[in-house]
TORKE-423190 format. One record per residue (C-alpha): x, y, z. Coordinates in nm, 4 decimals, m for minus. Last residue first. Example, Ala and Ser with C-alpha at 12.3 -4.5 7.8 and 13.67 -1.06 7.14 Angstrom:
% residues 2
<r><X>1.3670</X><Y>m0.1060</Y><Z>0.7140</Z></r>
<r><X>1.2300</X><Y>m0.4500</Y><Z>0.7800</Z></r>
END
This chain:
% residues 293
<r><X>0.0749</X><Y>0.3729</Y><Z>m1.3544</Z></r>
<r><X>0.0909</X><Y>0.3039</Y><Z>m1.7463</Z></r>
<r><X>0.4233</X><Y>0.1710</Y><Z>m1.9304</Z></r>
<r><X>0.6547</X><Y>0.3493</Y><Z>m2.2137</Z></r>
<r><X>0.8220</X><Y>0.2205</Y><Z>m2.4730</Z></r>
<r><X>1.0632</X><Y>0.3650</Y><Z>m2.6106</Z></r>
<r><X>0.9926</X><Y>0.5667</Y><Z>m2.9500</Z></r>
<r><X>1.1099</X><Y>0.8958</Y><Z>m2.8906</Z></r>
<r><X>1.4393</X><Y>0.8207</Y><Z>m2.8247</Z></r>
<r><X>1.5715</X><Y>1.1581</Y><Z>m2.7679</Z></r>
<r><X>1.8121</X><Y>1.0638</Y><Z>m2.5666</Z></r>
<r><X>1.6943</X><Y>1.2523</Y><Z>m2.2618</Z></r>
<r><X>1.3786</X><Y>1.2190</Y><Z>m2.3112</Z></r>
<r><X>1.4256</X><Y>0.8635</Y><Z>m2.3232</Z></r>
<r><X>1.6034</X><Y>0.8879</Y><Z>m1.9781</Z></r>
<r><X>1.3690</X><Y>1.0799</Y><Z>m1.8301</Z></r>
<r><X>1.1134</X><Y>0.7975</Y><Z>m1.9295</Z></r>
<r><X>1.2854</X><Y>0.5229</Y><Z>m1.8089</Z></r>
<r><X>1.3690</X><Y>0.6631</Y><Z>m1.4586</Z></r>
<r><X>1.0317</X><Y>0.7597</Y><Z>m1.4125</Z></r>
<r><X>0.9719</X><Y>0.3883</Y><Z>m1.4894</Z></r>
<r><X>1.1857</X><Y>0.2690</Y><Z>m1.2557</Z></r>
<r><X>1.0925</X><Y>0.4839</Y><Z>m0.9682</Z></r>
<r><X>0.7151</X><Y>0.4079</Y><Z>m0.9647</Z></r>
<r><X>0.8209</X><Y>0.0295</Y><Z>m0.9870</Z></r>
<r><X>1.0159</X><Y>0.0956</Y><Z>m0.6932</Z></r>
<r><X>0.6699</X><Y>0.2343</Y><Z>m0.5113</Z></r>
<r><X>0.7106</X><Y>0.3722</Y><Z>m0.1542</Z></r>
<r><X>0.7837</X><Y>0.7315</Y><Z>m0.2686</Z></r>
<r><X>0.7657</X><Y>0.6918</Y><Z>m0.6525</Z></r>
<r><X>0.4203</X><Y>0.8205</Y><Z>m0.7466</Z></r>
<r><X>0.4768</X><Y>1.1578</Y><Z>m0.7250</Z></r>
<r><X>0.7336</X><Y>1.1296</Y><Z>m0.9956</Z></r>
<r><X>0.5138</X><Y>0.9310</Y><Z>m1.2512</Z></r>
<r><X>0.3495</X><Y>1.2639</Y><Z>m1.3362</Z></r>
<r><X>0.6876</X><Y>1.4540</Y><Z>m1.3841</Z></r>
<r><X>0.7149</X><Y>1.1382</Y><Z>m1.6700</Z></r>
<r><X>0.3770</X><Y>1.2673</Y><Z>m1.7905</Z></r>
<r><X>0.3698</X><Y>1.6119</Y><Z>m1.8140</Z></r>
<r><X>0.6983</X><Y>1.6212</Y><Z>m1.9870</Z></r>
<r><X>0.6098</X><Y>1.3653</Y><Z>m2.2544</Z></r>
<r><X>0.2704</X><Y>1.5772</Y><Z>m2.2580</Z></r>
<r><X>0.4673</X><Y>1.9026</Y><Z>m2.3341</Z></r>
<r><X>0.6910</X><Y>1.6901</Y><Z>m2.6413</Z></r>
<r><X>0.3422</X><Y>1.5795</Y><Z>m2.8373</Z></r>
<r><X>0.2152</X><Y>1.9314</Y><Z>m2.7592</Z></r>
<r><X>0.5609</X><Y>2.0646</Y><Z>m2.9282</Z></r>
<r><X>0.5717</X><Y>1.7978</Y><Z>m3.2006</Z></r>
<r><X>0.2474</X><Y>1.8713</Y><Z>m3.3041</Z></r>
<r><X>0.2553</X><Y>2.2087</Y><Z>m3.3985</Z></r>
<r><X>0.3083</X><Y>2.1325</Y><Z>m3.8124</Z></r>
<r><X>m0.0355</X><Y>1.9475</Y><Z>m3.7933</Z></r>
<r><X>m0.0183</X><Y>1.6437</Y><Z>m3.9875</Z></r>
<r><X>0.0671</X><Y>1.4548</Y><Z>m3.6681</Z></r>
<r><X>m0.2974</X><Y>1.5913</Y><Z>m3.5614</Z></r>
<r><X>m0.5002</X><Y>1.3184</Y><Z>m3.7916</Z></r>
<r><X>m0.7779</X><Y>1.3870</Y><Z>m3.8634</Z></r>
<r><X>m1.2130</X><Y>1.2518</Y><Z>m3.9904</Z></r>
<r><X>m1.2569</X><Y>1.1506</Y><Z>m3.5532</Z></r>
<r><X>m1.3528</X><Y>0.8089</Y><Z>m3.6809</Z></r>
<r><X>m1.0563</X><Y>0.7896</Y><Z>m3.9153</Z></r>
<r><X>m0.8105</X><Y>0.9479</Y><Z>m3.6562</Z></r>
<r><X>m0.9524</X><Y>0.6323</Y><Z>m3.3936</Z></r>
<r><X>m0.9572</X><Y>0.3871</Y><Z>m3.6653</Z></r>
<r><X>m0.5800</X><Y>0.4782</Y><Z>m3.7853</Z></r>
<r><X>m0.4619</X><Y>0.4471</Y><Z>m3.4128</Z></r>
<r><X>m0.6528</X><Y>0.1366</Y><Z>m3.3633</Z></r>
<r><X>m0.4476</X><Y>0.0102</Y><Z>m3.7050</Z></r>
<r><X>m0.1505</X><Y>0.1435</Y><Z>m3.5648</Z></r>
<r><X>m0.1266</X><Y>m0.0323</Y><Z>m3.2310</Z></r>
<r><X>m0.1720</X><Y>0.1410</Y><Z>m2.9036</Z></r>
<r><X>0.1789</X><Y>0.0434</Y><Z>m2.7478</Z></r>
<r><X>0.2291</X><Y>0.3116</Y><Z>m2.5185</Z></r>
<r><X>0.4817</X><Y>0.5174</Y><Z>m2.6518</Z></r>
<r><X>0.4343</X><Y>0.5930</Y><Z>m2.9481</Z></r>
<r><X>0.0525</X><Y>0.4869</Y><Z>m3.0253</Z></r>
<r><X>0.0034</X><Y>0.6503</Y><Z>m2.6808</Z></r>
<r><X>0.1559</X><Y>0.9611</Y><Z>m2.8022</Z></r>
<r><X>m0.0815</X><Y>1.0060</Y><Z>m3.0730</Z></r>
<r><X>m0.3726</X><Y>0.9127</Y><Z>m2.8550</Z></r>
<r><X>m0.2803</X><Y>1.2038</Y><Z>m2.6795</Z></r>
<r><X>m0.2125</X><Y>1.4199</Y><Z>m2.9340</Z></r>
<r><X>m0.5611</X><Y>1.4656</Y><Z>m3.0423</Z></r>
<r><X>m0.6828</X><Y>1.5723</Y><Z>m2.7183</Z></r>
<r><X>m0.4049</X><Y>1.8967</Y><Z>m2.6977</Z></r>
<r><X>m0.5130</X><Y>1.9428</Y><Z>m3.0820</Z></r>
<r><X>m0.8456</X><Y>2.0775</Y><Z>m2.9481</Z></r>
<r><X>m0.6410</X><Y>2.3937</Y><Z>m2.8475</Z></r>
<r><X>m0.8292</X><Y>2.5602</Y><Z>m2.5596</Z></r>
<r><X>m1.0923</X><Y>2.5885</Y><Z>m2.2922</Z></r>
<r><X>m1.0484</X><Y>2.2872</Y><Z>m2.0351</Z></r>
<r><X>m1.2245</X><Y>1.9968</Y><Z>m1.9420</Z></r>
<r><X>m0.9290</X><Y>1.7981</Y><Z>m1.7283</Z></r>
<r><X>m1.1369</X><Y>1.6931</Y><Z>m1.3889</Z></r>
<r><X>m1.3857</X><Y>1.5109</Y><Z>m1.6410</Z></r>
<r><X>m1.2678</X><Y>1.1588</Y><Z>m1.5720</Z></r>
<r><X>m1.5324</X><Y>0.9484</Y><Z>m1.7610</Z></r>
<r><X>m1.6848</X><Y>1.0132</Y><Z>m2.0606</Z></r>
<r><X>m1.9435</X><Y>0.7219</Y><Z>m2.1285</Z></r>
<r><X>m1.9769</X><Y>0.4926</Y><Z>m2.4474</Z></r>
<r><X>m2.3018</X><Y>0.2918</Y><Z>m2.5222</Z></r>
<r><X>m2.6222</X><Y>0.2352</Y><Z>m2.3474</Z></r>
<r><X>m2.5154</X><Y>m0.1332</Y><Z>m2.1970</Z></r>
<r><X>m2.1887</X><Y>0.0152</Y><Z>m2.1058</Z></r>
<r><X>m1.8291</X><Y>0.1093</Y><Z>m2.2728</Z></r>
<r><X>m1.6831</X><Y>0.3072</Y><Z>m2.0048</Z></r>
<r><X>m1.4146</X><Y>0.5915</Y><Z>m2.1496</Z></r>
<r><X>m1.1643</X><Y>0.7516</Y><Z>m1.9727</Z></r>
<r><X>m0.9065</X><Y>0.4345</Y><Z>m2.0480</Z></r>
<r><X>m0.9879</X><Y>0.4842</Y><Z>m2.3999</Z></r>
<r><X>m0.7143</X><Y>0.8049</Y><Z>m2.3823</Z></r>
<r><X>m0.8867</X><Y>1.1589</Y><Z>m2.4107</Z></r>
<r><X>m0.7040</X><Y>1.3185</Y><Z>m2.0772</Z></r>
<r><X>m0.7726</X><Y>1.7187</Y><Z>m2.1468</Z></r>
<r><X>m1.1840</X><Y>1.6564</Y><Z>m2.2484</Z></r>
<r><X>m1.1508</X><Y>1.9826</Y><Z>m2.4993</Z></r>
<r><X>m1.3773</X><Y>2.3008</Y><Z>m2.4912</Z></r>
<r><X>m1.3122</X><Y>2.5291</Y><Z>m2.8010</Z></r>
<r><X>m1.0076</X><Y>2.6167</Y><Z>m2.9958</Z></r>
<r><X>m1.1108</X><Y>2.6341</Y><Z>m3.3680</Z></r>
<r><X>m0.9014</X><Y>2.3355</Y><Z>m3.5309</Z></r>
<r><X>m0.5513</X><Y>2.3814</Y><Z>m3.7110</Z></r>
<r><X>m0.4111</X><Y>2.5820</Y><Z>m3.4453</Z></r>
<r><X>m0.1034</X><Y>2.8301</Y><Z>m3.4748</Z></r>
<r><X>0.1545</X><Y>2.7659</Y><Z>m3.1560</Z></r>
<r><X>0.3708</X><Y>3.0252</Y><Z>m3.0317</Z></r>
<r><X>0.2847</X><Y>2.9998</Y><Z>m2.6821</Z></r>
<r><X>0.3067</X><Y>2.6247</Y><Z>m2.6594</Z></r>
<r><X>0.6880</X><Y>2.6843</Y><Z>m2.7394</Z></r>
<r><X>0.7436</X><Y>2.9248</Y><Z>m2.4009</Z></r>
<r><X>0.5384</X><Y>2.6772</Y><Z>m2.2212</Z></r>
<r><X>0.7905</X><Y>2.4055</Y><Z>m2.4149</Z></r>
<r><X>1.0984</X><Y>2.5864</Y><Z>m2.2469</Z></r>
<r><X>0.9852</X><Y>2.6251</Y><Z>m1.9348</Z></r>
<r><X>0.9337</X><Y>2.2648</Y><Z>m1.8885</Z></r>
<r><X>1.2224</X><Y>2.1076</Y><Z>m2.0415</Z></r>
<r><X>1.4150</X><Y>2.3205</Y><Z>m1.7808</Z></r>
<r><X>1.2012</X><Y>2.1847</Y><Z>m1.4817</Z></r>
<r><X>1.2158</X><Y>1.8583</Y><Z>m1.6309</Z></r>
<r><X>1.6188</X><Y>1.8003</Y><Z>m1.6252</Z></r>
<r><X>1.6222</X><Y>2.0136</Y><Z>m1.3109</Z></r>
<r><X>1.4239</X><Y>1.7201</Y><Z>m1.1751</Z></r>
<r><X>1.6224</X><Y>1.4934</Y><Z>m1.3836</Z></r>
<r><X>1.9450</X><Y>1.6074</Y><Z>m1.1866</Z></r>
<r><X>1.8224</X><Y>1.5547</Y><Z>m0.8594</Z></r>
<r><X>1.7792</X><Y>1.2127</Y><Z>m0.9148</Z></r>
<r><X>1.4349</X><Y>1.0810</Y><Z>m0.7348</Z></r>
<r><X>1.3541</X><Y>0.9915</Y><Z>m0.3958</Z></r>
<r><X>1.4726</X><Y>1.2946</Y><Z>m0.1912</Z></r>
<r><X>1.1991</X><Y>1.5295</Y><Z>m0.3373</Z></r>
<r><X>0.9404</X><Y>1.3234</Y><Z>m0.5167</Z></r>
<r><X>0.6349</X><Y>1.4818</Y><Z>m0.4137</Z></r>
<r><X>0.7934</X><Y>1.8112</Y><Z>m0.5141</Z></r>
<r><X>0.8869</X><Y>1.6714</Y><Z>m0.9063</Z></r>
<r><X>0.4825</X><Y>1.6531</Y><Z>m0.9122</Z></r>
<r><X>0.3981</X><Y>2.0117</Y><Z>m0.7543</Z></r>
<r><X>0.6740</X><Y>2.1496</Y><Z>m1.0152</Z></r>
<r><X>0.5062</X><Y>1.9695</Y><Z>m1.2537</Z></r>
<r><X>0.1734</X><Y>2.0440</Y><Z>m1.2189</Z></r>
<r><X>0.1510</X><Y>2.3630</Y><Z>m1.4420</Z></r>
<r><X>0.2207</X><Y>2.1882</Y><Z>m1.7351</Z></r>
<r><X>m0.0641</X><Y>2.1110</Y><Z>m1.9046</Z></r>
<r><X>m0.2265</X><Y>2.4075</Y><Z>m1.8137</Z></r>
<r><X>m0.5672</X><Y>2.3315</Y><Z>m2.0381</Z></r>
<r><X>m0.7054</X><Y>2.6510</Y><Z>m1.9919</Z></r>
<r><X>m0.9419</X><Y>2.7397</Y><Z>m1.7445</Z></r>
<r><X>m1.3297</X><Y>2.6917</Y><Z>m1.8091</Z></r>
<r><X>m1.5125</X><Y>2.9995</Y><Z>m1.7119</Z></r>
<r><X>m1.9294</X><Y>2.9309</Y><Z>m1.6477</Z></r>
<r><X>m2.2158</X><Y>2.9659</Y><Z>m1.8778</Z></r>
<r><X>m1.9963</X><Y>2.6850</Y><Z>m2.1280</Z></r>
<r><X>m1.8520</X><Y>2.7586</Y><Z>m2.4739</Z></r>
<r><X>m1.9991</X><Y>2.6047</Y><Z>m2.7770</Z></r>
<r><X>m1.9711</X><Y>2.2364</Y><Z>m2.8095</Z></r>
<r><X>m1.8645</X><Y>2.0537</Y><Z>m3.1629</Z></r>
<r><X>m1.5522</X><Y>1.9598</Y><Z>m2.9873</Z></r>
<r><X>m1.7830</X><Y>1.7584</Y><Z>m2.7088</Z></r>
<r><X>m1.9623</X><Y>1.5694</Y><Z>m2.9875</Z></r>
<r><X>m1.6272</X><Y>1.4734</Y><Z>m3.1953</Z></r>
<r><X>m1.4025</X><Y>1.3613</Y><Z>m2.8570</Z></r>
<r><X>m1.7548</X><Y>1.1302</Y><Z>m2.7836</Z></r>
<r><X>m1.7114</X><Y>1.0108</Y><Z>m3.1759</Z></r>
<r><X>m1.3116</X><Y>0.9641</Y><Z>m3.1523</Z></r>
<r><X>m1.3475</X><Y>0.8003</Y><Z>m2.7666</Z></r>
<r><X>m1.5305</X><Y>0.4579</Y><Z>m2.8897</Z></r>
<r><X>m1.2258</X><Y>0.4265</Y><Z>m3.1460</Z></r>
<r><X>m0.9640</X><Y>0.4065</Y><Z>m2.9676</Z></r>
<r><X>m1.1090</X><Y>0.0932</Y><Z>m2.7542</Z></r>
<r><X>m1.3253</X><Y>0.0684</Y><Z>m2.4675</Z></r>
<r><X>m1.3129</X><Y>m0.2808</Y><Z>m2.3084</Z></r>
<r><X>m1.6546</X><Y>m0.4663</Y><Z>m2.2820</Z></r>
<r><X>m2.0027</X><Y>m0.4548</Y><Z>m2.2112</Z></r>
<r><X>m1.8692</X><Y>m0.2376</Y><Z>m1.9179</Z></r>
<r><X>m2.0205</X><Y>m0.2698</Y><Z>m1.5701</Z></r>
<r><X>m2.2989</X><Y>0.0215</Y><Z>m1.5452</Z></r>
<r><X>m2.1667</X><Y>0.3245</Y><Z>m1.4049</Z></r>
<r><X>m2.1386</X><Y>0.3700</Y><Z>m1.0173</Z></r>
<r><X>m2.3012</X><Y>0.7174</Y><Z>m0.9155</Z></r>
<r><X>m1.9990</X><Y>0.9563</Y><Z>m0.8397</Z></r>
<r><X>m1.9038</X><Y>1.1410</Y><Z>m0.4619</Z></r>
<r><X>m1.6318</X><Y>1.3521</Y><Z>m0.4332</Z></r>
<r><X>m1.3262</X><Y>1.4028</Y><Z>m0.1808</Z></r>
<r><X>m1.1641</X><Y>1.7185</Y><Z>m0.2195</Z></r>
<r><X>m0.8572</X><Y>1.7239</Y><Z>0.0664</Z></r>
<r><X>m0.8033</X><Y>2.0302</Y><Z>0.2257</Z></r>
<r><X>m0.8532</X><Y>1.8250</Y><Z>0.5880</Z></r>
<r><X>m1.1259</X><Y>1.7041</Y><Z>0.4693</Z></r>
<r><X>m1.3289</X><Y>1.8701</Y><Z>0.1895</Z></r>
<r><X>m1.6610</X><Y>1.7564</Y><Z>0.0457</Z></r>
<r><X>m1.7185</X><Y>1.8038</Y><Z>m0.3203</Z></r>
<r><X>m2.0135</X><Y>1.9500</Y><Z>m0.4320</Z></r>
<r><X>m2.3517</X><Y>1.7917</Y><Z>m0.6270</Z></r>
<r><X>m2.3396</X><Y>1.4683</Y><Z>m0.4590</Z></r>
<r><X>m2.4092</X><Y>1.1592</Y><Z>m0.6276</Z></r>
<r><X>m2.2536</X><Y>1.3314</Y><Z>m0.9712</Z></r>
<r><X>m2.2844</X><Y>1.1670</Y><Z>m1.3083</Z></r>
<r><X>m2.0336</X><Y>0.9745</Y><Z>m1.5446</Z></r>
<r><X>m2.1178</X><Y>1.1551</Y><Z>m1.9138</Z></r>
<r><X>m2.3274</X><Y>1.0960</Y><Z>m2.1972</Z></r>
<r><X>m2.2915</X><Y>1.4242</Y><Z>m2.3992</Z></r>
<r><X>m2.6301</X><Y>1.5388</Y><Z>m2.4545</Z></r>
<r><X>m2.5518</X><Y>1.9121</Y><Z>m2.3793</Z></r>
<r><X>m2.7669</X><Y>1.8836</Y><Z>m2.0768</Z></r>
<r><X>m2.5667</X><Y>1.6161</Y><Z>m1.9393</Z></r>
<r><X>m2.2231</X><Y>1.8239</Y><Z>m2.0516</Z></r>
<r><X>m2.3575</X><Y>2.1012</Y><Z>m1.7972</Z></r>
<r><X>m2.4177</X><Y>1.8840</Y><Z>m1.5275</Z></r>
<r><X>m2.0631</X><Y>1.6706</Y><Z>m1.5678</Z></r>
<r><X>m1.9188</X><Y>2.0452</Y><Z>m1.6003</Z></r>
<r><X>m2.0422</X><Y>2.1468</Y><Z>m1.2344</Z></r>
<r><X>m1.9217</X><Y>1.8255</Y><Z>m1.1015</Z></r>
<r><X>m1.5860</X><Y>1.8634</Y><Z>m1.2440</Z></r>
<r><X>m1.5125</X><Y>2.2182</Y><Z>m1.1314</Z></r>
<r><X>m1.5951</X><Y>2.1388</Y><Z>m0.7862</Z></r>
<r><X>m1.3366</X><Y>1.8335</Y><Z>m0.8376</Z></r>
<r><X>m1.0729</X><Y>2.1322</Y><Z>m1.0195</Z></r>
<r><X>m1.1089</X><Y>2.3682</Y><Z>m0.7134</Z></r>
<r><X>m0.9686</X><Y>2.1633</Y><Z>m0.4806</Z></r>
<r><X>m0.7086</X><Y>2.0042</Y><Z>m0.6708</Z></r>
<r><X>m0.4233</X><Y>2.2062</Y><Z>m0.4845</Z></r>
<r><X>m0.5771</X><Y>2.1302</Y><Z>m0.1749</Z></r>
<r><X>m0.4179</X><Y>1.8009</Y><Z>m0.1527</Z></r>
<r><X>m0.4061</X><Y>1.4571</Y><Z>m0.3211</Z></r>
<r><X>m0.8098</X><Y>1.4436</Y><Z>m0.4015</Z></r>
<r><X>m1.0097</X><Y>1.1400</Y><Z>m0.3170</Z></r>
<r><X>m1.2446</X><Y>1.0280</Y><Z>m0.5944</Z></r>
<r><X>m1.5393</X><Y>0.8292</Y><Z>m0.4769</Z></r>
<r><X>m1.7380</X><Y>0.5531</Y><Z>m0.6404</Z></r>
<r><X>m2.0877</X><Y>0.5388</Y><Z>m0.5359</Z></r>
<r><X>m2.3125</X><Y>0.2029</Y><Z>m0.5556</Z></r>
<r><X>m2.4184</X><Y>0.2508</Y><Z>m0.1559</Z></r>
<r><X>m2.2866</X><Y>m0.0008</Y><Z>m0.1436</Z></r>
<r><X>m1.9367</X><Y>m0.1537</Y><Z>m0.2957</Z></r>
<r><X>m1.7741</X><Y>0.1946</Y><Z>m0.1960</Z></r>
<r><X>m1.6141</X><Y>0.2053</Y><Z>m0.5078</Z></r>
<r><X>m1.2635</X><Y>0.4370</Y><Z>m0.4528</Z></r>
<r><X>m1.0996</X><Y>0.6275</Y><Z>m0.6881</Z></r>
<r><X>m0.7717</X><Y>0.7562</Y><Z>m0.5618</Z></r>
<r><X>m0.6708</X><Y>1.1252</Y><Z>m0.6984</Z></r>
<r><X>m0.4093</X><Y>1.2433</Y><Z>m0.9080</Z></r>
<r><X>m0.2774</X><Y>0.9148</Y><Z>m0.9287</Z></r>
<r><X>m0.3854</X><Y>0.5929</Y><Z>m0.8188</Z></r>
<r><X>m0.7034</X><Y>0.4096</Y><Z>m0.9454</Z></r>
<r><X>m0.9568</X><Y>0.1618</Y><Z>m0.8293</Z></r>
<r><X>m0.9277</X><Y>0.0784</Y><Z>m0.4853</Z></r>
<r><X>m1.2488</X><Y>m0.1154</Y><Z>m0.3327</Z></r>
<r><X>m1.4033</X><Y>0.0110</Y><Z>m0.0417</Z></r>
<r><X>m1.4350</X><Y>m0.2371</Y><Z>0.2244</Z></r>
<r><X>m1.4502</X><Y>m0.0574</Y><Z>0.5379</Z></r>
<r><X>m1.5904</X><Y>0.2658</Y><Z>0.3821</Z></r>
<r><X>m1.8399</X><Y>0.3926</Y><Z>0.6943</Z></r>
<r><X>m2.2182</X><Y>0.4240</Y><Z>0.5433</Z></r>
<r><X>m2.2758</X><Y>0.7726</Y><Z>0.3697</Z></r>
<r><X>m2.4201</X><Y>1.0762</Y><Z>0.5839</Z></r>
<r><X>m2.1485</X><Y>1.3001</Y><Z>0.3974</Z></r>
<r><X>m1.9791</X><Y>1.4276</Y><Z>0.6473</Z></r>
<r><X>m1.9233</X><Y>1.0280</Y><Z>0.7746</Z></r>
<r><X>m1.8555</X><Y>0.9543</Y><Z>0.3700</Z></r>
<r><X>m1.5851</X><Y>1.2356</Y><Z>0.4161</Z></r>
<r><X>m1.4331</X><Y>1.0949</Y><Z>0.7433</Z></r>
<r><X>m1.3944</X><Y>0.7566</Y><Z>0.5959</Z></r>
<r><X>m1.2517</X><Y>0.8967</Y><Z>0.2742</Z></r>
<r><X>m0.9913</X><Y>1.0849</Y><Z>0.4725</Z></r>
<r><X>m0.8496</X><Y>0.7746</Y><Z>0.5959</Z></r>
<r><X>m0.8348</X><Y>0.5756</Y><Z>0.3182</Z></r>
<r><X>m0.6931</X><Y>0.8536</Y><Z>0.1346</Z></r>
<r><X>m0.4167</X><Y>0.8699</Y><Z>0.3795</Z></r>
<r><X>m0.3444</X><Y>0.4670</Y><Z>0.3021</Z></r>
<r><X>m0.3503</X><Y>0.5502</Y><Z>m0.0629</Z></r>
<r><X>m0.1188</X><Y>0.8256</Y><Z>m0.0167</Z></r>
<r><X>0.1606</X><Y>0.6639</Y><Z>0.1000</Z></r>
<r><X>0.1443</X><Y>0.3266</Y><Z>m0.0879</Z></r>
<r><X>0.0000</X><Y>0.0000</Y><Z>0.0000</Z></r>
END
């Protein structure tokens, strides 16, 4: 059990006792990272338990957007409780369980649902832009005294220069409301059809940045080509043809091995893949492979 998933624990039993909902004694872990999802078996809730205050505003932010996308017809996971509760700083919300899925989502369930929500016009409330990477000095924190000092600078540099990059770039798409985490994984296939999941990311900006991420997952993750080519088929582009893509494509590298960081105190699988990724980056090997945490 890591760190954070045995504070979570904690602070999820004092939210569900704010919250009038049955103690958690056998809540079922379901993710690790920027928050841990919890099912609470019953009540059929699954609950997402925030790393700090710094998320705060994001999980009120995602309850108020999984309204507003309802009403836009996008089918989307749905609130139990309309705010989050906080504990100690901590956001802990409340989701109704989904449906178990008919069966695994693939590339090409996410290009129609990526399709609706780009076709969106702008929300009654400010979305924030899609700061992709604004975590990473939070993320290379969490790892102080675990990780090589060297790849934090490493990052940090990296960092700066691809805001400065970002910046600069022209779009090929109208910028509009994007998902900010489109990978298959943030989809539920159920009995109705394809849900959004994982809504903390809705943003106002480049649609490219959702584009790219399946991109980079065909790189790096092992997505193969012909899912790739369904998923850019579906959606009617492909963003590699776009001449900014190597700078979003290089951000989300960024974002994503400074993601792993928090991960590694208490995880040695944590720091090995950190370790691969920096070192890719590095190199400039932009086709290792990469693995999910």
């Amino acid at each position: 059990m890591s760190t954070f998933d045995a504070a979570a624990r904690s602070l999820l039993t004092r939210a569900c006792a704010a919250a009038g909902l049955p103690g958690p004694a056998g809540a079922e872990l379901l993710a690790l990272g920027e928050n841990a999802a919890f099912d609470l078996g019953d009540p059929a809730v699954v609950a997402k338990v925030g790393r700090g205050p710094a998320v705060a505003d994001r999980a009120g932010r995602e309850l108020a957007v999984s309204g507003w996308l309802a009403g836009q017809g996008i089918p989307v996971v749905r609130p139990y409780l309309p705010e989050p509760v906080l504990v100690d700083g901590h956001p802990v919300s409340f989701w109704h369980r989904l449906a178990p899925a008919v069966r695994p989502a693939v590339a090409a369930d996410l290009a129609p649902l990526l399709r609706a929500l780009h076709a969106l016009p702008a929300p009654p409330f400010a979305l924030p832009p899609r700061e992709l990477l604004a975590p990473v000095d939070r993320w290379l924190a969490g790892a102080e005294g675990h990780v090589d000092p060297a790849d934090v600078a490493f990052l940090r540099a990296r960092s700066a220069d691809q805001l400065a990059a970002i910046a600069e770039l022209v779009p090929e798409l109208a910028p509009g409301v994007i998902h900010g985490d489109a990978l298959p994984r943030n989809v539920r296939v159920g009995p109705d059809g394809p849900v959004l999941l994982d809504l903390e990311t809705i943003s106002g900006d480049l649609r490219e940045h959702d584009l790219v991420v399946l991109a980079l997952s065909h790189d790096r993750y092992g997505v193969p080509g012909a899912e790739y080519l369904a998923f850019t088929a579906a959606y009617g582009w492909d963003v590699r043809d776009w001449p900014g893509f190597a700078v979003l494509r290089g951000a989300r590298e960024t974002a994503s091995a400074s993601w792993v960081a928090q991960q590694v105190p208490g995880n040695p699988a944590a720091l090995a893949e950190f370790t691969r990724r920096v070192g890719s980056l590095r190199d400039g090997a932009t086709s290792v492979r990469w693995y999910p945490f």
